[in-house]
C-alpha positions as CSV (number, residue, x, y, z in Angstrom):
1,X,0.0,0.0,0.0
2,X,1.1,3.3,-1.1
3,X,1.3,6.5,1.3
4,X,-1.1,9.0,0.5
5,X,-0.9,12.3,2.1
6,X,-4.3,14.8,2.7
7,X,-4.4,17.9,0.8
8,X,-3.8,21.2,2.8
9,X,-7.6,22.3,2.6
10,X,-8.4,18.6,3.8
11,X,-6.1,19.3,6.7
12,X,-7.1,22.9,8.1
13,X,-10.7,21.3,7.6
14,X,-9.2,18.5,10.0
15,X,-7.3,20.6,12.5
16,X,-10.3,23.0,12.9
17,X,-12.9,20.0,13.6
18,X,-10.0,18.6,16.0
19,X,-9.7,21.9,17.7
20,X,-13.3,22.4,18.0
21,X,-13.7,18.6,19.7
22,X,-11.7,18.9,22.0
23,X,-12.8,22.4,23.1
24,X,-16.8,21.5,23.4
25,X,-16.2,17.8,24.4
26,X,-13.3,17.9,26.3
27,X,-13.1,21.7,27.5
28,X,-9.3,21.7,26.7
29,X,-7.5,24.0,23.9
30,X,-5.7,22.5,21.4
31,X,-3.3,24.1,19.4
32,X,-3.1,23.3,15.4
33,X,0.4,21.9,15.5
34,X,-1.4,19.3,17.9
35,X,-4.5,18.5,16.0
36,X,-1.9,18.0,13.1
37,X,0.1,15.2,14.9
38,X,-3.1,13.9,16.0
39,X,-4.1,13.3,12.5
40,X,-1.0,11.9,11.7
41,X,-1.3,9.4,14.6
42,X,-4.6,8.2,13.4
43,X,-3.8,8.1,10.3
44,X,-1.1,6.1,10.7
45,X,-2.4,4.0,13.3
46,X,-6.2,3.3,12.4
47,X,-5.7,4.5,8.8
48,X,-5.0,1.1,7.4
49,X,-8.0,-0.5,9.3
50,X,-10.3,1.8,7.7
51,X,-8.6,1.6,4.4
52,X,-8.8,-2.4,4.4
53,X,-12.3,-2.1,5.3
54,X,-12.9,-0.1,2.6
55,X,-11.4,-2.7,0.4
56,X,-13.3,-5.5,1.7
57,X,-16.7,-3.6,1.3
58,X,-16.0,-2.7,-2.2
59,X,-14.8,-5.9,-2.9
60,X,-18.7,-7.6,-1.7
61,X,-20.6,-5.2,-4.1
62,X,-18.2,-6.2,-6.7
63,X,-18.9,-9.8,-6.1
64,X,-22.6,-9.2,-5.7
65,X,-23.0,-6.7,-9.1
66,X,-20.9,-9.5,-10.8
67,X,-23.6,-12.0,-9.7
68,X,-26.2,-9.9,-10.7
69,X,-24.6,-9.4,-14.1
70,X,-24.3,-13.6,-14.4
71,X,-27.8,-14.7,-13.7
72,X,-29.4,-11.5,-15.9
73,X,-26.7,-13.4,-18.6
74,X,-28.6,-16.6,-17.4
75,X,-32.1,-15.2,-18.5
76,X,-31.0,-14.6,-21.6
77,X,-30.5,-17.6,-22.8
78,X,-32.4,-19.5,-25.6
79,X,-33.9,-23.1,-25.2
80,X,-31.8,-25.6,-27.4
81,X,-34.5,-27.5,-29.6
């Protein structure tokens, strides 16, 4: 698996949801050098679960449209005299 990296607008989006979490939920400040290693942590962390998740979910609608795809090839059979 490669390394992908968020884009900078992805990030401040992250940081400023991170920031704002911690101050309603958890009445602490965070700064946004913080919220950025926490991003890092969790997406190095619990990144890959998610990601292989992901994988695994796409690969079940694959299996199941491919499914639907052979028994609509099925239907269209002809009778053999």
């Amino acid at each position: 698996m490669s390394k992908t990296s968020l884009s900078r607008e992805d990030t401040d989006r992250l940081v400023a949801k991170i920031k704002t979490y911690f101050n309603t939920e958890l009445d602490q400040e965070i700064g946004g050098f913080e919220a950025e290693f926490l991003i890092e942590f969790f997406a190095k962390e619990i990144g890959p679960s998610f990601y292989n998740q992901g994988l695994s979910d796409a690969q079940t609608i694959f299996s199941e449209k491919t499914d639907e795809v052979y028994y609509s090839l099925q239907e269209l059979e002809k009778p053999l005299a």
